[in-house]
N, C-alpha and C positions, 0 to 999 in steps of 0.2 A: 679672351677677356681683355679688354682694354688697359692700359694703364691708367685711364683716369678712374675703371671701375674698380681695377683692382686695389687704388687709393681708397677711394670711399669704403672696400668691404672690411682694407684693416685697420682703417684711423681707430684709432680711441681717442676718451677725453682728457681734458688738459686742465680745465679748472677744480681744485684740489682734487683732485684724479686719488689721491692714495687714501684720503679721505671716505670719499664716495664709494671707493670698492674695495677696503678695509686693508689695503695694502701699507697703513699706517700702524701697526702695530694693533690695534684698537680689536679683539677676540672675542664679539656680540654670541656667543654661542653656550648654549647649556653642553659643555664638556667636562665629564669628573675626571678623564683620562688623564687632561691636560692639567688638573686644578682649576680652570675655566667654570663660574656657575653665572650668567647672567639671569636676572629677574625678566621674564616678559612681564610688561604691564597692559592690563587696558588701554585704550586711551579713544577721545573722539577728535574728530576733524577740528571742533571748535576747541578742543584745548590744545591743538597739534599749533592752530594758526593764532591763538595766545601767544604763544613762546615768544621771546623778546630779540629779534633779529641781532647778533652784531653786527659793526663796521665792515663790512662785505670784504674781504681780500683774496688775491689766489692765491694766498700763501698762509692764510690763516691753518692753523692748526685746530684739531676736532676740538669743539665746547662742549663746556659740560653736559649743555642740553643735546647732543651729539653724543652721549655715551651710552644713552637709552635704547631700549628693545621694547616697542611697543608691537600691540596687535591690534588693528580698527576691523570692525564690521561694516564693511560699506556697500556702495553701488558702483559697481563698474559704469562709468559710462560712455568711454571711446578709449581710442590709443592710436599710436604714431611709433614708426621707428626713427629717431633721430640716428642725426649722422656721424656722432659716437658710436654708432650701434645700441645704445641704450633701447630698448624698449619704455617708453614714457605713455604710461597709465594716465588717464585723468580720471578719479573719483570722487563722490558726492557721499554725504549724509543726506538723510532725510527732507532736508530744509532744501536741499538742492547746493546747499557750501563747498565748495571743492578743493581739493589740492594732486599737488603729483604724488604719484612712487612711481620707482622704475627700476627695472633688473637690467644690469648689465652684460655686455657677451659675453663669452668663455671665453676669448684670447685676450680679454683685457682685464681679467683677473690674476695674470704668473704671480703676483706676489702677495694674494689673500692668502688665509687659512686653509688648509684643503677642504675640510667640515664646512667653512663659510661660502668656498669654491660650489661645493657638490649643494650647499642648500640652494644658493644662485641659481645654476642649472636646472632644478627640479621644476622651482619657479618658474625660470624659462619656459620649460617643456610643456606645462601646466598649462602654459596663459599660449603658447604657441598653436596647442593641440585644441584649444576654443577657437580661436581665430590668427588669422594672416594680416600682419598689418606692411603699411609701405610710408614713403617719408610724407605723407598727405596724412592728416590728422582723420582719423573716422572714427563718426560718434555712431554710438550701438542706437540700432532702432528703437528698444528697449533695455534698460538699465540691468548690470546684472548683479546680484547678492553675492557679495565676494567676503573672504574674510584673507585679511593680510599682514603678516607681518613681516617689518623691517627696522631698520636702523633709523632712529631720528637725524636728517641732514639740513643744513639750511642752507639755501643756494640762494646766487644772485638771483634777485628778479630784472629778467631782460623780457616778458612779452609771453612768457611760456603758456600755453594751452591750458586751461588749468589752474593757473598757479594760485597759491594763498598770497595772499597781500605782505606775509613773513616771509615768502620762500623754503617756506619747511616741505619738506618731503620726506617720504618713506625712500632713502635710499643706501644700500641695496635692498629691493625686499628678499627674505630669505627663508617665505613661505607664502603659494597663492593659494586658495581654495576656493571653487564655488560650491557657494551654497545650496 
Protein backbone atom coordinates (compact mmCIF):
# COMPACT_ATOMS: atom_id res chain seq x y z
CA UNK A 1 0.00 0.00 0.00
CA UNK A 2 1.19 3.38 -0.85
CA UNK A 3 1.75 6.04 1.49
CA UNK A 4 -0.41 8.37 -0.25
CA UNK A 5 -3.23 5.36 0.14
CA UNK A 6 -2.46 4.62 3.34
CA UNK A 7 -3.16 8.58 4.12
CA UNK A 8 -6.51 8.64 2.45
CA UNK A 9 -7.65 5.19 4.33
CA UNK A 10 -6.96 6.91 7.97
CA UNK A 11 -7.65 10.50 7.59
CA UNK A 12 -10.67 11.45 9.43
CA UNK A 13 -12.65 14.63 9.63
CA UNK A 14 -11.79 17.89 11.08
CA UNK A 15 -14.77 20.26 10.87
CA UNK A 16 -16.46 19.88 14.34
CA UNK A 17 -15.25 16.35 14.18
CA UNK A 18 -16.24 15.73 18.01
CA UNK A 19 -19.55 17.01 17.25
CA UNK A 20 -20.29 15.01 14.28
CA UNK A 21 -19.35 11.60 15.99
CA UNK A 22 -20.47 12.29 19.38
CA UNK A 23 -16.93 12.50 20.76
CA UNK A 24 -18.33 15.74 22.60
CA UNK A 25 -19.85 14.61 25.38
CA UNK A 26 -23.33 14.76 23.89
CA UNK A 27 -25.04 10.59 24.72
CA UNK A 28 -28.11 10.43 21.88
CA UNK A 29 -28.87 6.93 23.26
CA UNK A 30 -31.74 5.32 24.98
CA UNK A 31 -29.61 3.95 27.94
CA UNK A 32 -31.19 3.16 31.54
CA UNK A 33 -27.76 1.62 32.65
CA UNK A 34 -26.15 4.77 32.12
CA UNK A 35 -29.15 7.14 33.32
CA UNK A 36 -29.13 8.07 29.57
CA UNK A 37 -33.00 8.33 28.14
CA UNK A 38 -33.04 10.26 24.79
CA UNK A 39 -36.53 10.75 23.11
CA UNK A 40 -36.44 9.55 19.35
CA UNK A 41 -38.77 11.86 17.61
CA UNK A 42 -40.35 11.65 14.20
CA UNK A 43 -39.47 14.03 11.95
CA UNK A 44 -39.63 14.97 7.93
CA UNK A 45 -36.97 16.15 5.59
CA UNK A 46 -39.00 19.39 5.32
CA UNK A 47 -38.99 20.24 8.98
CA UNK A 48 -35.22 18.75 9.08
CA UNK A 49 -34.37 21.76 6.38
CA UNK A 50 -36.78 24.46 8.50
CA UNK A 51 -34.33 24.41 11.28
CA UNK A 52 -32.58 27.73 11.40
CA UNK A 53 -28.82 27.43 10.33
CA UNK A 54 -26.32 29.19 12.70
CA UNK A 55 -23.32 31.30 12.05
CA UNK A 56 -21.34 28.34 10.41
CA UNK A 57 -17.87 27.92 12.62
CA UNK A 58 -15.45 24.93 13.23
CA UNK A 59 -15.44 25.60 16.54
CA UNK A 60 -18.83 26.03 17.22
CA UNK A 61 -20.19 23.76 19.80
CA UNK A 62 -23.38 21.26 19.51
CA UNK A 63 -26.96 23.66 19.36
CA UNK A 64 -29.76 23.02 20.64
CA UNK A 65 -31.19 21.87 17.63
CA UNK A 66 -28.15 19.43 17.48
CA UNK A 67 -29.33 17.69 20.80
CA UNK A 68 -32.10 15.92 18.99
CA UNK A 69 -32.69 12.04 18.00
CA UNK A 70 -34.84 11.93 15.10
CA UNK A 71 -36.16 9.09 12.80
CA UNK A 72 -37.09 10.06 8.92
CA UNK A 73 -38.83 7.49 6.52
CA UNK A 74 -37.20 8.14 3.36
CA UNK A 75 -35.77 7.25 -0.04
CA UNK A 76 -32.46 6.24 -0.50
CA UNK A 77 -31.27 7.66 -3.49
CA UNK A 78 -27.46 7.43 -4.09
CA UNK A 79 -24.24 7.61 -1.81
CA UNK A 80 -20.40 8.38 -1.93
CA UNK A 81 -17.63 7.63 0.40
CA UNK A 82 -15.96 10.81 1.15
CA UNK A 83 -12.50 11.25 2.11
CA UNK A 84 -13.13 11.38 5.87
CA UNK A 85 -14.22 8.00 5.21
CA UNK A 86 -17.73 9.11 5.98
CA UNK A 87 -20.21 7.28 4.06
CA UNK A 88 -22.53 10.21 2.69
CA UNK A 89 -26.11 9.09 1.97
CA UNK A 90 -28.22 11.48 -0.21
CA UNK A 91 -31.97 11.16 0.61
CA UNK A 92 -35.44 12.25 -0.63
CA UNK A 93 -39.04 12.49 0.60
CA UNK A 94 -41.72 12.03 -1.52
CA UNK A 95 -41.54 15.49 -3.32
CA UNK A 96 -38.10 14.52 -4.25
CA UNK A 97 -36.46 17.32 -1.38
CA UNK A 98 -33.27 15.95 -0.15
CA UNK A 99 -30.69 16.15 2.44
CA UNK A 100 -27.46 14.21 3.81
CA UNK A 101 -26.93 11.66 6.72
CA UNK A 102 -23.96 9.74 7.03
CA UNK A 103 -22.27 7.22 9.27
CA UNK A 104 -18.81 7.52 10.05
CA UNK A 105 -15.79 4.74 10.11
CA UNK A 106 -14.88 2.77 13.08
CA UNK A 107 -11.48 4.35 13.60
CA UNK A 108 -12.73 7.76 13.81
CA UNK A 109 -15.04 7.13 16.65
CA UNK A 110 -12.11 6.28 19.84
CA UNK A 111 -13.76 8.87 21.76
CA UNK A 112 -17.75 8.23 21.24
CA UNK A 113 -19.90 6.19 23.61
CA UNK A 114 -19.31 2.58 23.08
CA UNK A 115 -23.51 2.05 22.71
CA UNK A 116 -23.18 5.07 20.07
CA UNK A 117 -19.82 3.42 18.78
CA UNK A 118 -21.54 -0.14 18.25
CA UNK A 119 -25.08 1.58 16.88
CA UNK A 120 -22.58 3.41 14.21
CA UNK A 121 -21.19 0.23 13.03
CA UNK A 122 -24.50 -1.67 12.60
CA UNK A 123 -25.40 1.11 10.48
CA UNK A 124 -22.24 0.76 8.59
CA UNK A 125 -22.76 -2.95 8.07
CA UNK A 126 -26.32 -2.41 7.06
CA UNK A 127 -25.98 0.11 4.34
CA UNK A 128 -22.44 -1.81 3.33
CA UNK A 129 -24.12 -5.17 2.86
CA UNK A 130 -26.81 -3.25 0.27
CA UNK A 131 -24.11 -1.82 -1.68
CA UNK A 132 -20.33 -0.76 -2.31
CA UNK A 133 -19.80 2.69 -2.66
CA UNK A 134 -16.35 4.59 -3.98
CA UNK A 135 -15.42 8.57 -3.75
CA UNK A 136 -17.66 8.92 -7.25
CA UNK A 137 -21.11 9.94 -6.15
CA UNK A 138 -23.67 6.87 -7.34
CA UNK A 139 -27.27 7.42 -7.61
CA UNK A 140 -29.43 4.23 -7.24
CA UNK A 141 -31.27 3.13 -10.48
CA UNK A 142 -34.23 3.08 -8.19
CA UNK A 143 -34.95 4.92 -5.07
CA UNK A 144 -34.79 2.70 -1.94
CA UNK A 145 -37.40 2.87 1.26
CA UNK A 146 -35.10 3.45 4.06
CA UNK A 147 -35.97 4.23 7.65
CA UNK A 148 -33.13 6.20 9.51
CA UNK A 149 -32.20 7.48 12.52
CA UNK A 150 -29.61 9.94 13.76
CA UNK A 151 -28.42 12.86 15.34
CA UNK A 152 -29.72 16.33 14.08
CA UNK A 153 -26.12 18.09 12.67
CA UNK A 154 -25.87 21.26 10.76
CA UNK A 155 -22.88 21.51 8.52
CA UNK A 156 -21.41 24.08 6.37
CA UNK A 157 -22.73 24.15 3.08
CA UNK A 158 -19.76 23.88 0.64
CA UNK A 159 -21.48 22.09 -2.77
CA UNK A 160 -22.46 18.75 -0.98
CA UNK A 161 -24.49 16.17 -3.13
CA UNK A 162 -27.43 16.32 -1.58
CA UNK A 163 -27.31 19.05 0.66
CA UNK A 164 -30.39 21.08 2.25
CA UNK A 165 -30.20 24.59 1.74
CA UNK A 166 -29.60 24.63 5.98
CA UNK A 167 -27.01 22.04 6.09
CA UNK A 168 -28.77 19.87 8.36
CA UNK A 169 -27.96 16.26 8.27
CA UNK A 170 -28.55 13.14 10.05
CA UNK A 171 -25.20 12.88 11.42
CA UNK A 172 -24.14 10.21 12.84
CA UNK A 173 -26.97 7.93 11.96
CA UNK A 174 -27.23 5.42 14.44
CA UNK A 175 -29.71 3.09 12.88
CA UNK A 176 -30.32 2.16 9.00
CA UNK A 177 -33.22 -0.07 7.88
CA UNK A 178 -34.68 -0.91 4.48
CA UNK A 179 -37.81 -1.17 4.08
Amino acid sequence: MTVALLALVLTCGAERWDVKTLQDGFVPLLDADAGVVTVVEPATIQELRALPAPHWSNTLERQDSERRLVAIDVDLVGAKLEEDEDLHLVVADAAGTTMVVEIPSAHCLEGAPARARASILEARCVFLAFMRVGAKYKKLPKPQPVSVMGVVFIDKVHGQTGVAPNGVELHPVLSLRFR
